[in-house]
GUPASE-429349 format. One line per field, with one value per residue (C-alpha): residue number from 1; residue in three letters; x, y, z. Coordinates in steps of 0.02 Angstrom, whole numbers, padded with zeros to 5 digits. Each point is the difference from the previous one (the first is absolute). Layout:
! residues N
pos: c(NUM  ...)
code: c(ALA  ...)
X: c(X  ...)
Y: c(Y  ...)
Z: c(Z  ...)
***
This chain:
! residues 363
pos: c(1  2  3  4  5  6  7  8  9  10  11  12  13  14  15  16  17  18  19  20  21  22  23  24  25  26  27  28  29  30  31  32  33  34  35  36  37  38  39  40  41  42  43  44  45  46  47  48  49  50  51  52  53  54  55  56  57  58  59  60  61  62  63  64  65  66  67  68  69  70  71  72  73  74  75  76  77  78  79  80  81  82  83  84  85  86  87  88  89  90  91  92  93  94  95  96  97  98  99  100  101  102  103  104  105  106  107  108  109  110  111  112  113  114  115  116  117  118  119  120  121  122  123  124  125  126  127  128  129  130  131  132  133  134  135  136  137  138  139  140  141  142  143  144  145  146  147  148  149  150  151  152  153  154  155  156  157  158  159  160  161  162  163  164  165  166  167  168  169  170  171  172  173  174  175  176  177  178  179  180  181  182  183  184  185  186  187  188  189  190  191  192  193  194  195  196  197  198  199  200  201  202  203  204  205  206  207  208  209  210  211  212  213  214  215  216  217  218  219  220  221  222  223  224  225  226  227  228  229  230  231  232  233  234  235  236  237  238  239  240  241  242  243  244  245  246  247  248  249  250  251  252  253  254  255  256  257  258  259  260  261  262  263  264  265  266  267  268  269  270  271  272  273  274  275  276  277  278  279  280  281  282  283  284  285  286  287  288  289  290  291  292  293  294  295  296  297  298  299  300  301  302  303  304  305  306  307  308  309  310  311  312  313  314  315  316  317  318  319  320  321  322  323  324  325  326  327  328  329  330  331  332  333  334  335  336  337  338  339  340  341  342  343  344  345  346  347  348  349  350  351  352  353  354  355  356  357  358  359  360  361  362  363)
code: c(UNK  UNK  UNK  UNK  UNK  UNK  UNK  UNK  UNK  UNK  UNK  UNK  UNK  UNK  UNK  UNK  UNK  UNK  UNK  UNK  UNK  UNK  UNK  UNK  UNK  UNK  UNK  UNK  UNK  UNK  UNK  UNK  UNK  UNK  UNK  UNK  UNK  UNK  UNK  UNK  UNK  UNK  UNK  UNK  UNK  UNK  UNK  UNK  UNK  UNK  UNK  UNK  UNK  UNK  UNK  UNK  UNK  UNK  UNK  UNK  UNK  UNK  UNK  UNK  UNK  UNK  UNK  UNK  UNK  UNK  UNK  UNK  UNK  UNK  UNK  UNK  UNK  UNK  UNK  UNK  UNK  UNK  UNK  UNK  UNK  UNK  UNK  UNK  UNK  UNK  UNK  UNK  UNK  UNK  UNK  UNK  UNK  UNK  UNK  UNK  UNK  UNK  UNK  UNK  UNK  UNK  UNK  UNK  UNK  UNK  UNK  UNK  UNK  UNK  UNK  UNK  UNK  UNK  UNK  UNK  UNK  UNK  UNK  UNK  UNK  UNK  UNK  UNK  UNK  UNK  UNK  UNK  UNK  UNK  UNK  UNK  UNK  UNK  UNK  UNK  UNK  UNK  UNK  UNK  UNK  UNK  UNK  UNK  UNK  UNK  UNK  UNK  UNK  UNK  UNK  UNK  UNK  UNK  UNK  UNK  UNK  UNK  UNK  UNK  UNK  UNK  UNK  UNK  UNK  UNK  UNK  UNK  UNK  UNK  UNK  UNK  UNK  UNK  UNK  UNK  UNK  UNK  UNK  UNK  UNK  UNK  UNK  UNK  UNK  UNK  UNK  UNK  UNK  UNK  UNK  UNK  UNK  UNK  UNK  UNK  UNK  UNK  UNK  UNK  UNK  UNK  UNK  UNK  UNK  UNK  UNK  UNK  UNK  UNK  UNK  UNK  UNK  UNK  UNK  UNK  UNK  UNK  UNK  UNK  UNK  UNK  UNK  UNK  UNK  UNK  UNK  UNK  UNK  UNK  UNK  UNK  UNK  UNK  UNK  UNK  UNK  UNK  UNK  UNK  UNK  UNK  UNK  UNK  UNK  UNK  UNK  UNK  UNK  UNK  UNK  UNK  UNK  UNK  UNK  UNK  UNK  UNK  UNK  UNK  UNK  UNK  UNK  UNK  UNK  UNK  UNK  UNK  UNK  UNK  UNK  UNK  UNK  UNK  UNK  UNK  UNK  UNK  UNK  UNK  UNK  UNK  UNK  UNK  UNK  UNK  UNK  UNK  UNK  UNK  UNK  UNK  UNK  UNK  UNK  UNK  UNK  UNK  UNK  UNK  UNK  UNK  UNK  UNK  UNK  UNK  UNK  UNK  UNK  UNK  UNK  UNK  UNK  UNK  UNK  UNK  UNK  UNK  UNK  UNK  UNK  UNK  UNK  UNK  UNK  UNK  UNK  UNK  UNK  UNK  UNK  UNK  UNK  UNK  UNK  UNK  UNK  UNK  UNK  UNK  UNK  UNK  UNK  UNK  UNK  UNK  UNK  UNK  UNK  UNK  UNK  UNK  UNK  UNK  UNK  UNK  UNK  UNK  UNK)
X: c(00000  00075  -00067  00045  00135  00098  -00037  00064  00155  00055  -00055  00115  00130  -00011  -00004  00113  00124  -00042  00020  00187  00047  -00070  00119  00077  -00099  -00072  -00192  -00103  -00161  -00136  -00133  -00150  -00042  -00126  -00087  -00104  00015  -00132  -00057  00041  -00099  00025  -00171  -00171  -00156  -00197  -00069  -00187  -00020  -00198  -00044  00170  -00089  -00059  -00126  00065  -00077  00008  00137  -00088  00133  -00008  00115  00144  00172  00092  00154  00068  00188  00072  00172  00079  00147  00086  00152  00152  00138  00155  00124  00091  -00105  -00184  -00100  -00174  -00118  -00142  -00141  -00116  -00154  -00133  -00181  -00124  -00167  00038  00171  00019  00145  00192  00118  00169  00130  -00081  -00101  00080  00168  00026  00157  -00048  00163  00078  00167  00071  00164  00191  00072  00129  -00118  -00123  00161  00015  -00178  -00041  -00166  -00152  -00169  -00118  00151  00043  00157  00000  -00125  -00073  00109  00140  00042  00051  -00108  00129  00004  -00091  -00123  -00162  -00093  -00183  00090  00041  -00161  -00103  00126  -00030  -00199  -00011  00117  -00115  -00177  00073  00057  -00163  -00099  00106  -00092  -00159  -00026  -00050  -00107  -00137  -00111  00048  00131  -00012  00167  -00023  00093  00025  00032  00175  00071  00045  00118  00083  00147  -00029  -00065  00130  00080  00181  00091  00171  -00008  00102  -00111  -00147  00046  00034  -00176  -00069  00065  -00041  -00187  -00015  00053  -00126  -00160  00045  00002  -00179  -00073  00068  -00125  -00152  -00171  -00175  -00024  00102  -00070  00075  -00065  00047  -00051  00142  -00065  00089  00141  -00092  -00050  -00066  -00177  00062  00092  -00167  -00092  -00147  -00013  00015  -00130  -00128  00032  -00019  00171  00170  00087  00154  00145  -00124  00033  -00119  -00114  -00032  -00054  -00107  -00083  -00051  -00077  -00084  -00109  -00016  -00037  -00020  -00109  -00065  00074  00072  00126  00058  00118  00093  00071  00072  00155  00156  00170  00141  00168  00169  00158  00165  00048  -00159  -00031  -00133  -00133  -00172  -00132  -00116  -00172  -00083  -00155  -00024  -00091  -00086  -00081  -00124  -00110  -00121  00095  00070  00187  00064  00149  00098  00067  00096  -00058  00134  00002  00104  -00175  -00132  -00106  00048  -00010  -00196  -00003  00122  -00042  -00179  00086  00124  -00126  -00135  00077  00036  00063  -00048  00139  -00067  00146  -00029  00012  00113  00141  -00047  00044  00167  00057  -00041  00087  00162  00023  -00006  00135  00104  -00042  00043  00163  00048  -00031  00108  00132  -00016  00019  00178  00063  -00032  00121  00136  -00028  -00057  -00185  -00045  -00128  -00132  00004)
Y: c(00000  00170  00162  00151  00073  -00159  -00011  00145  -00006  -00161  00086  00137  -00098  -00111  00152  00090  -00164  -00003  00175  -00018  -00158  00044  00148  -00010  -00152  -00011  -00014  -00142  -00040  00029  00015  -00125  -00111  00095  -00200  -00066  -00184  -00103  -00155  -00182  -00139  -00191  -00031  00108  -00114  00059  -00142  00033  00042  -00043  00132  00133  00126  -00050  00106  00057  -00059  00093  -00035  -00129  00029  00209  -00023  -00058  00077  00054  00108  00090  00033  00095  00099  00152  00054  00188  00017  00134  00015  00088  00001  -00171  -00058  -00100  00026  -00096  00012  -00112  00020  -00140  -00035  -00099  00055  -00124  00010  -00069  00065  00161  00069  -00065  00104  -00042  00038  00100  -00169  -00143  00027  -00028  00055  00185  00060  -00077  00053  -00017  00051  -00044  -00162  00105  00117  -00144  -00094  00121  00001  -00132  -00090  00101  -00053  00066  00055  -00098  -00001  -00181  -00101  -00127  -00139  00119  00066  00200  00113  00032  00195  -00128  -00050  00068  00111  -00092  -00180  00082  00075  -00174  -00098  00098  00019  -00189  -00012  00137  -00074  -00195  00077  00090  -00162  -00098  00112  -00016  -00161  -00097  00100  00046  -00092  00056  00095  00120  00039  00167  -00071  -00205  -00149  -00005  00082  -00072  00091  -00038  00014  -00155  -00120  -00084  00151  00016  00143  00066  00147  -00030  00104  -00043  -00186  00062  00067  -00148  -00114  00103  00043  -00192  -00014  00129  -00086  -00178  00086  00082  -00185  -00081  00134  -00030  -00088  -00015  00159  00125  00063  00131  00129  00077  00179  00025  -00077  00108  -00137  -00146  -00128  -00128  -00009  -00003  -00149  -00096  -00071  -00006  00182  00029  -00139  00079  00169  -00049  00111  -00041  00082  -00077  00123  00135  00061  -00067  00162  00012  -00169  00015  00171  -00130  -00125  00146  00047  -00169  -00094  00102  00135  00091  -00086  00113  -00155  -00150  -00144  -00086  -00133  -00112  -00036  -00093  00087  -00103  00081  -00131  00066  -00097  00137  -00041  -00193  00042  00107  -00025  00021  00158  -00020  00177  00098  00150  00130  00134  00140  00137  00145  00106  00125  -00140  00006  -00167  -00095  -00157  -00118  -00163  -00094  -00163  -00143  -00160  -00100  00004  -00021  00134  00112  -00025  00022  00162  00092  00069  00081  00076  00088  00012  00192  00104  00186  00141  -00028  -00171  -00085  -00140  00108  -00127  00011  00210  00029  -00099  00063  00187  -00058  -00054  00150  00113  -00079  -00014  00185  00051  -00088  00105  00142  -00040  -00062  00130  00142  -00085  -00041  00149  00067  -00125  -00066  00061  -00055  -00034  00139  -00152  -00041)
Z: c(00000  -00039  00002  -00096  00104  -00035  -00170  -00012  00086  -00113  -00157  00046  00052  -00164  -00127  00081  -00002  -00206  -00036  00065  -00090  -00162  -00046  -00168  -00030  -00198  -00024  -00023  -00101  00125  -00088  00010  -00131  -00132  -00015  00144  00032  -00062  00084  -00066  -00009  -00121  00063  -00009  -00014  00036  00107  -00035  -00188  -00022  00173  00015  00071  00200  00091  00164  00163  00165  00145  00098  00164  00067  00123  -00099  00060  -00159  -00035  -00171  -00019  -00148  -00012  -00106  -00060  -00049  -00058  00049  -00116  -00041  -00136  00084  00119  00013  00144  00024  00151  00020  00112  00042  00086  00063  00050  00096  00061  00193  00023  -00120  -00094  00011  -00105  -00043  00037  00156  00090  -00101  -00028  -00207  -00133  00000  -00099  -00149  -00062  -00170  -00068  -00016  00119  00031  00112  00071  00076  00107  00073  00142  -00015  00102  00047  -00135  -00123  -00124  -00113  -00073  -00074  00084  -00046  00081  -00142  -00035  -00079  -00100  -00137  -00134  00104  -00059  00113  -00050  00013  00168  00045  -00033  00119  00137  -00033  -00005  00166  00123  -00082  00045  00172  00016  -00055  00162  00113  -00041  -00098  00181  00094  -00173  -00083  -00177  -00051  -00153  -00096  -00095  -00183  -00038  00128  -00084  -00123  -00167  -00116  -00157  00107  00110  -00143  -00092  -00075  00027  00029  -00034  00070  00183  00090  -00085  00031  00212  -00014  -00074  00138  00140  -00089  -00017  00206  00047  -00115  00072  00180  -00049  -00058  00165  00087  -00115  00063  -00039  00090  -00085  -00155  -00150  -00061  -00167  -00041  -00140  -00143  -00144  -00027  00007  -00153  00090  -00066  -00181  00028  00017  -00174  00105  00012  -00173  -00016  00139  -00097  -00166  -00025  00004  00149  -00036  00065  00079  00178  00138  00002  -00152  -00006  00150  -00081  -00133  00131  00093  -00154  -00045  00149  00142  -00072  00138  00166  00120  00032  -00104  00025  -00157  00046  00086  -00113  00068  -00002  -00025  00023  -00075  00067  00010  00145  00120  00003  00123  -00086  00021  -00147  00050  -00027  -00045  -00017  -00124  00097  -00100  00104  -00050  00068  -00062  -00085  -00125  00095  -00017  00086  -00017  00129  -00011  00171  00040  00127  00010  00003  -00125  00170  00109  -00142  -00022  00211  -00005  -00162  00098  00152  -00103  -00113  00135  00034  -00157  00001  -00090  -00127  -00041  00103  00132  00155  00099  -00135  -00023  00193  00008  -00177  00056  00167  -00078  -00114  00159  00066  -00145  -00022  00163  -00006  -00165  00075  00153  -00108  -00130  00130  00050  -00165  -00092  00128  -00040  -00165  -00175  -00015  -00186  -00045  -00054  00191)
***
């Protein structure tokens, strides 16, 4: 547990530290990447093609105990050095809020640049300057390679605290992610490999903590092709989707199918994810969740669960509270929740390292 005095005093110590040892250092490529990852699967198949779209039923259990947990990410850079700070939280509806790295201590501060500088630097709780297979985060280390390490580490440590004392847990983005990265690609890159390992180390820690009761939700649909990997669709739709993105598709089933529905299911379909990194995934088995309200807004929502079975029981509680934005409320408070934090530690560590270091202007 730490509160903002002592973050403060060890991001002060740390920047000062780096703003010492990088004189006369060259600068490194710090920019993120300009392409978003886009999730993987060998295996996409629609379970129910004669009824896809399910009618929703009401939560038959009121006095389930659930918790959402979501993190964020902002990035602080100068000319040779890659700063990320992560927030993370968790809200429940029997034991409240738990941010990190205030109430659960998670990495906070990631720090990217030359070896030279990071051998210097002793390890400190919440501060991280290798990878999780101990590894430096070396000046070719990408910032977002960076910035998806240590989201995956605070949500897994956040998911530790809460996973046994709720009923369902709600993870604001997948149950796992799934990459290009950690399929079978290989990589030649070094420090594209070091992130692939420790990426791979981090996942296979996430499925050791999955169970029936922790479900995904997916409110980034914009780089997924999922649903036109499926002939069935095309079938249903009497269109081939072949190569469309997931909304687009799902616009198509909205006029087609679920025609004036305030909510619709599509689904289930069976996610299988072949890696030979992770030995141990699970397939996901997912609902489509399209959501409207009067005004014709419309939103999209991959729901996942590890069990086809605990996916019908779940999906209701999880969509039994929607905000005004159209978002499952549970996943809306911890994702507003996280990006405080990881807002307020920017602006801690933005009014130290401005003093000490040459903040790109983009920052």
């Amino acid at each position: 547990m730490l509160s903002q005095y002592e973050l403060k005093k060890k991001l002060q110590s740390v920047v000062l530290k780096l703003s010492k040892a990088k004189l006369n250092l060259p600068p490194i490529d710090n920019y993120p990447n300009v392409v978003e990852a886009v999730d993987f699967e060998t295996g996409v198949e629609l379970l129910d093609e004669k009824d896809p779209i399910k009618i929703l039923r009401r939560p038959q259990n009121k006095d389930y105990r659930i918790a959402s947990i979501d993190s964020s990410s902002r990035y602080l850079r100068d000319a040779s050095i890659n700063m990320v700070l992560v927030g993370a939280a968790s809200y429940s509806n029997v034991k409240g809020k738990k941010l990190g790295p205030y109430n659960v201590l998670t990495p906070f501060l990631g720090i990217s640049t030359y070896k030279d500088i990071l051998v210097n630097f002793q390890n400190e709780a919440g501060i991280r300057i290798k990878n999780f297979v101990n590894e430096y985060f070396g000046e070719d280390y990408k910032i977002d390679d960076m910035a998806d390490e240590l989201r995956v580490e605070s949500e897994n440590l956040m998911l530790k605290e809460t996973i046994n004392s709720h009923d369902l847990v709600v993870l604001d983005g997948p149950l796992y992610p799934t990459p290009l990265e950690l399929s079978t690609i290989n990589l030649s890159n070094s420090s594209r490999y070091s992130h692939q390992k420790a990426y791979a180390k981090l996942v296979e820690d996430r499925i050791s903590l999955l169970k029936d009761n922790i479900i995904g939700v997916v409110k980034r649909l914009e780089n997924s092709y999922k649903l036109g990997k499926i002939e069935a669709i095309s079938r249903i739709l009497n269109k081939d989707v072949k190569g469309q993105k997931d909304p687009d598709i799902l616009k198509l089933i909205d006029l087609k199918l679920c025609k004036d529905k305030p909510y619709c299911l599509v689904g289930p379909i069976k996610l299988t994810f072949s890696s030979q990194i992770i030995s141990n995934a699970p397939d996901r088995y997912v609902y489509y969740l399209i959501v409207k309200n009067l005004v014709g807004m419309t939103s999209f929502f991959r729901i996942e669960s590890i069990r086809i079975d605990a996916l019908e029981n779940y999906t209701p509680y999880i969509i039994s509270r929607i905000s005004e934005r159209l978002i499952p409320t549970y996943i809306e408070l911890a994702d507003n929740l996280s990006k405080r934090v990881s807002s307020s530690l920017f602006i801690l560590a933005y009014e130290i390292a401005s003093r000490y270091l040459s903040i790109i202007h983009d920052d």
